[in-house]
N, C-alpha and C positions, 0 to 999 in steps of 0.2 A: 463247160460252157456256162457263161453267168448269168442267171436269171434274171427276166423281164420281173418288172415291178407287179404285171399283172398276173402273174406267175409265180412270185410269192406270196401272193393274196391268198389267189387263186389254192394253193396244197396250205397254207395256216389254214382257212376255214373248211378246208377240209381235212383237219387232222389227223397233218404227214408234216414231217419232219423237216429244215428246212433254215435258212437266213431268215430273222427275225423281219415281218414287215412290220412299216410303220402306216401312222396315218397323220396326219394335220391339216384340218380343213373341208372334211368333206363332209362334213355334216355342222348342225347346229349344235353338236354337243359334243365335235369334236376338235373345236376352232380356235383360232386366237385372235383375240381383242384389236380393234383395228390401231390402237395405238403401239401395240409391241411388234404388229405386222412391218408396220413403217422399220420400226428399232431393227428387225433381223433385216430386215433390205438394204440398210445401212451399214450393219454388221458383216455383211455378206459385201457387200459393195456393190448391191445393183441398184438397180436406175431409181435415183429419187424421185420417184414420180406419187401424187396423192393415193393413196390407199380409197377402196372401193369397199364401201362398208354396205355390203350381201345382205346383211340379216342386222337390223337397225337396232330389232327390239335388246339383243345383248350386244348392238357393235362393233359383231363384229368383222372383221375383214377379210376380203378376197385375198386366198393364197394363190398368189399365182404362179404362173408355170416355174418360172427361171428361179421361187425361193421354193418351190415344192422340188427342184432339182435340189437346192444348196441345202435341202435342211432332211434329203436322203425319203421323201415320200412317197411310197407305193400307190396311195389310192386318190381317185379325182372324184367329186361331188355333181349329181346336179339335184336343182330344185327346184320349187312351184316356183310358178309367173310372178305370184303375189309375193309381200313379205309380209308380215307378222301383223305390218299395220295396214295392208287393205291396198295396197298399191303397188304397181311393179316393179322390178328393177328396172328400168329405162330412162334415157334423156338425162344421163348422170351429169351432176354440176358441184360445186365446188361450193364447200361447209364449212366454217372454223367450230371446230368444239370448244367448249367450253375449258377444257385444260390446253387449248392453243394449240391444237393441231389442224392442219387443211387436208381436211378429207374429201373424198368423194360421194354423194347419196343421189337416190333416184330424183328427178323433178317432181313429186309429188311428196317427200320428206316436207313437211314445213312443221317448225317450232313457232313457240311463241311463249313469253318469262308466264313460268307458273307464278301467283300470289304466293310469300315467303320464300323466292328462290327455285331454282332450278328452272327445268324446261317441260312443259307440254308437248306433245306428237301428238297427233289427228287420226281418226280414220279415213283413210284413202285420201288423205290429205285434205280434206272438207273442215276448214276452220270454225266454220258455222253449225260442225255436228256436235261440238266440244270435243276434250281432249282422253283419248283413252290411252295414253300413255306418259308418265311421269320420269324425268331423268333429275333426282334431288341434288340439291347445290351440293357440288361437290364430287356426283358419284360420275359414273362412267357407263352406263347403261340405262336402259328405261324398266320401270316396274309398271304394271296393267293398274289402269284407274278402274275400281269398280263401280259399273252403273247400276246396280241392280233395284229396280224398279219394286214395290212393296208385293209381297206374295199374297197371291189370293188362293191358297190350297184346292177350293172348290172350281176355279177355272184354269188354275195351272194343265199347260198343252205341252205335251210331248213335243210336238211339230216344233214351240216356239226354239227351243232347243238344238234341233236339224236345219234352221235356216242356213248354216254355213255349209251344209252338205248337198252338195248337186252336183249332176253331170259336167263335167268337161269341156271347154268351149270350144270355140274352132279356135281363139287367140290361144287357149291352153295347147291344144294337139298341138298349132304351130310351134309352141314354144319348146314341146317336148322334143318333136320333132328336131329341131334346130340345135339342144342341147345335146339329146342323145348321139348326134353325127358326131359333134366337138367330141363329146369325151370318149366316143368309140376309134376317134382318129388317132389319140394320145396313147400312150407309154405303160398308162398308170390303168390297173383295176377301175371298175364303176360301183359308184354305191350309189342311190334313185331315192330320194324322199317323194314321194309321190303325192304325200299329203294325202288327210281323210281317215286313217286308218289308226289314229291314237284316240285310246277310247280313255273318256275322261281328263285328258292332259291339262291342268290346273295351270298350265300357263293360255291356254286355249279356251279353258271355260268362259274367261270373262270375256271375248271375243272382242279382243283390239284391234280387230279389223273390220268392225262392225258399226255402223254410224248410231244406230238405235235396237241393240241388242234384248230380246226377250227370256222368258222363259229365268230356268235358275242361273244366274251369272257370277255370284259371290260364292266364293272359292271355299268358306267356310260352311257355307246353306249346301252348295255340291256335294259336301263329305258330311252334311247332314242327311240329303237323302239318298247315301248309298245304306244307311240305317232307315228310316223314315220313307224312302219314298222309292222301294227297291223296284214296283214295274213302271213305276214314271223312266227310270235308267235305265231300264231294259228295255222300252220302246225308242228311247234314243239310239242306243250300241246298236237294236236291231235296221234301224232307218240308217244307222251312221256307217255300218257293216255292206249292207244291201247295196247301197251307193258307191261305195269302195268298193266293189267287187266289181262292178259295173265300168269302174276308170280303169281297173285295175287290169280287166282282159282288153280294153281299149291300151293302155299304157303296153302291155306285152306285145301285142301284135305290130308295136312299133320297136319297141327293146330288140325282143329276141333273145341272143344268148349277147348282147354286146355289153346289159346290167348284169353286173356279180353280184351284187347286194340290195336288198330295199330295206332300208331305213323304214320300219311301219309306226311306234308308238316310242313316246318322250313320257309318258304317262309315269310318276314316281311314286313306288309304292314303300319307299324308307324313309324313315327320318334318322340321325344319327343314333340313335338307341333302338326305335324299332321300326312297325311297320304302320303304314293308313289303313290298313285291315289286312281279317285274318287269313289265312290259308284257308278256309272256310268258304267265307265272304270272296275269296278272288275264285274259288275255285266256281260257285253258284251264279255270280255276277259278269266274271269279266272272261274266264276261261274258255264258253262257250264261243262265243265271238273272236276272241284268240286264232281257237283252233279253226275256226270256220274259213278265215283268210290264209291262215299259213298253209293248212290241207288245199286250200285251191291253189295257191302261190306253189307248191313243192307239187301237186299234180301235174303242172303246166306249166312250170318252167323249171331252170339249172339254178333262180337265184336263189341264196342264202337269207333266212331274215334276221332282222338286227332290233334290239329290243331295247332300249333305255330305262336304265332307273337308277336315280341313285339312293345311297341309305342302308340301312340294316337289310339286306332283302333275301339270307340263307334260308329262313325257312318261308320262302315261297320259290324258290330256284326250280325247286322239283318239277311243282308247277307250271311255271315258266315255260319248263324243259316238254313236260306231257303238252303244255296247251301247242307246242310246237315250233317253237323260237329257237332259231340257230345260233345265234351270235346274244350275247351281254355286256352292255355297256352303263358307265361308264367302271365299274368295278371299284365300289369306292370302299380302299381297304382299311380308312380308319375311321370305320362306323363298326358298332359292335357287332363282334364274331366275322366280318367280313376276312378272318385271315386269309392272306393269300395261299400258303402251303395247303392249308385248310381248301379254300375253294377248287386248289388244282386238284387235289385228292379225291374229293368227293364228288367233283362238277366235271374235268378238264374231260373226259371221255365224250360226255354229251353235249356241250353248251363250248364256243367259241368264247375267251376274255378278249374281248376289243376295248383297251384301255387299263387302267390300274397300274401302270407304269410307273406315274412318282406322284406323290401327293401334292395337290394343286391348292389347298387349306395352309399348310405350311411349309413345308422343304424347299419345293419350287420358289416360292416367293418370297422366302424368310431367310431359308438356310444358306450356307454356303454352297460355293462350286465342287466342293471336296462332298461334302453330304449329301450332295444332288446324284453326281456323279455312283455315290457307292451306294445310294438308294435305286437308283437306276438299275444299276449291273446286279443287285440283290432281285429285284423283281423279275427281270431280262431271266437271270438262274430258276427262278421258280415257277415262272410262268409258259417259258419256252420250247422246255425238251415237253418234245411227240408233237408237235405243232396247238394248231388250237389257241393261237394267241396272236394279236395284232397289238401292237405298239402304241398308246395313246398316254397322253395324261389324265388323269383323273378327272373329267369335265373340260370343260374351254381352258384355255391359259391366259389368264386376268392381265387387264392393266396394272402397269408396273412391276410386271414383273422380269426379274432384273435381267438381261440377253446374256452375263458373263454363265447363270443359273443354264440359259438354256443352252448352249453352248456344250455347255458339262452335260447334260441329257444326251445330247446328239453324241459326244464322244462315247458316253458308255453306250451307245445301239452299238457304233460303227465296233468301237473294241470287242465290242462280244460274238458282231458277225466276224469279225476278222482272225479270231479264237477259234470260230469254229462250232460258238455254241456252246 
């Protein structure tokens, strides 16, 4: 009998043996760019209709059902009410970008021409708050405007820091509500961004969805006081902890067993050569809090959790692994020592790869269809036998990049399941 998609989620993350699943789209770091969305719909032959761009601040776009069928995906996504910049997805209308396509965004998206080009985004769409989000002439996503207001060391407040952490609204329950029926109806596995639970997440710090954001917001001054200002941090992770636990048994008691996975923190602790601190410093700072949600999340419920980082991150894995994290993503193998043989080796027993598939820096979007192809079927070999492996590319999949490229991905999954593994 042929496995359900949520059925091969379901034994990869829990590492048994198995057809290779995939993923595309159910998360924010695991997506594709709302302009190559349109490209595969086309590719595929389905309905030309405007792509619904989910998540603003990278672009990108709603995978939807009928191309999450043609492009072979296991798992469906859901996520908070808000997006990234303070407003919800609702009341969707019709956008040309800036590279000519007709997208779809919520009623509360509004741009306006940044001075020397590009575009400004708003929080919550409040033109009069000014602009916390920047898309430069040219690019294809928004980077966070930082506001950060001058420190006064002696009045810096923990609190100003926690203003984006609070209780759940009844518009949020509804929405969970609402979401969690859809994707417990479907075919496909669940993965649950719940929001609240990425401690530090440096695309978050500066808070683009904040009209008048306090406390430290400059993403540089942030990774100054994880040296400098280490229980200023620790009062936040613990207000920011405390409040997600609190959604968090709210959120289950509406889940159930219908989420297989939550999506908890985006927070990155690599750069291509090494780490934003040490095995020390995460062990002291962030590990505590770590453990604090996954130990309640694996007390009380079946799901799996999912951990984000991309960058050099083997020697904080262990880490990772003790603070209590199920799944790792984005697995990004051409940062140093991220070898993949290497990671299944040493990792593949404890920690699920969700992702590291093909390199989304160059192959994917550079290389050929031939190079793609046997990059693919090389990682598929290394990272598949005994399960403990889900299918993704290395981060999102960028605009421009080429559909003949991904095409060639989607062939070596299907050939390697149809091998046999």
């Amino acid at each position: 009998m042929q496995m359900t998609s949520r059925e091969k989620i379901r034994r990869a993350i829990s590492h048994q043996s198995g057809p290779v699943a995939v993923d595309f789209g159910s998360t924010a770091v695991t997506g594709i760019h709302a302009s190559v969305v349109a490209a595969l719909r086309r590719y595929f032959g389905l309905a030309d209709t405007p792509v619904k761009v989910h998540e603003p601040y990278q672009m990108l776009g709603l995978v939807e059902d009928d191309l999450l069928d043609a492009m072979g995906a296991d798992a469906t996504g859901i996520i908070a009410r808000n997006t990234m910049f303070g407003f919800p997805n609702e009341n969707w209308r019709e956008w040309e970008t800036p590279w000519g396509q007709t997208v779809l965004v919520p009623e509360n998206f509004r741009t306006r021409p940044a001075p020397g080009g590009g575009l400004h985004i708003f929080p919550e769409g409040d033109i009069s708050a000014g602009p916390s989000g920047l898309m430069p002439a040219g690019g294809y996503f928004f980077d966070a405007v930082i506001r950060q207001e001058p420190i006064n060391e002696d009045a810096l407040d923990p609190a100003d820091n926690c203003e984006e952490f609070t209780d759940f609204s009844d518009a949020d329950i509804a929405h969970w509500r609402r979401e969690i029926a859809r994707a417990a109806a479907g075919p496909r596995a669940v993965v649950a961004a719940v929001g609240g639970t990425a401690l530090g997440d440096i695309a978050l710090v500066p808070a683009p969805f904040m009209k008048k954001p306090r406390g430290v917001r400059d993403v540089t001054e942030w990774y100054v006081s994880l040296m400098e200002r280490r229980d200023y941090v620790r009062a936040v992770f613990e207000h920011e902890s405390t409040v997600a636990l609190r959604n968090l048994e709210r959120f289950a008691a509406l889940a159930g067993d219908a989420v297989d996975v939550v999506y908890l923190c985006g927070t990155d602790f690599g750069t291509q050569q090494s780490q934003f601190c040490s095995p020390a410093t995460f062990d002291e700072l962030y590990a505590p809090y770590y453990k604090r949600i996954n130990d309640w999340i694996h007390a009380r419920t079946k799901w799996k959790t999912f951990k984000h980082t991309c960058g050099a991150v083997v020697p904080l894995i262990p880490g990772l692994i003790e603070a209590g994290f199920d799944i790792l993503n984005p697995v990004q193998c051409s940062a140093k020592d991220m070898d993949p043989r290497r990671l299944k080796n040493e990792f593949g027993r404890d920690v699920v790869f969700w992702g590291g598939g093909v390199n989304t820096q160059e192959t994917l979007p550079f290389g050929t269809p031939a190079q793609v192809y046997d990059e693919v079927l090389e990682r598929l070999r290394i990272f598949a036998p005994g399960g403990g492996f889900v299918f993704n590319t290395i981060h999102n999949i960028q605009a421009r990049t080429p559909v003949e490229n991904i095409a060639a991905m989607l062939d070596a999954i299907r050939d390697h399941n149809k091998a046999g593994g």
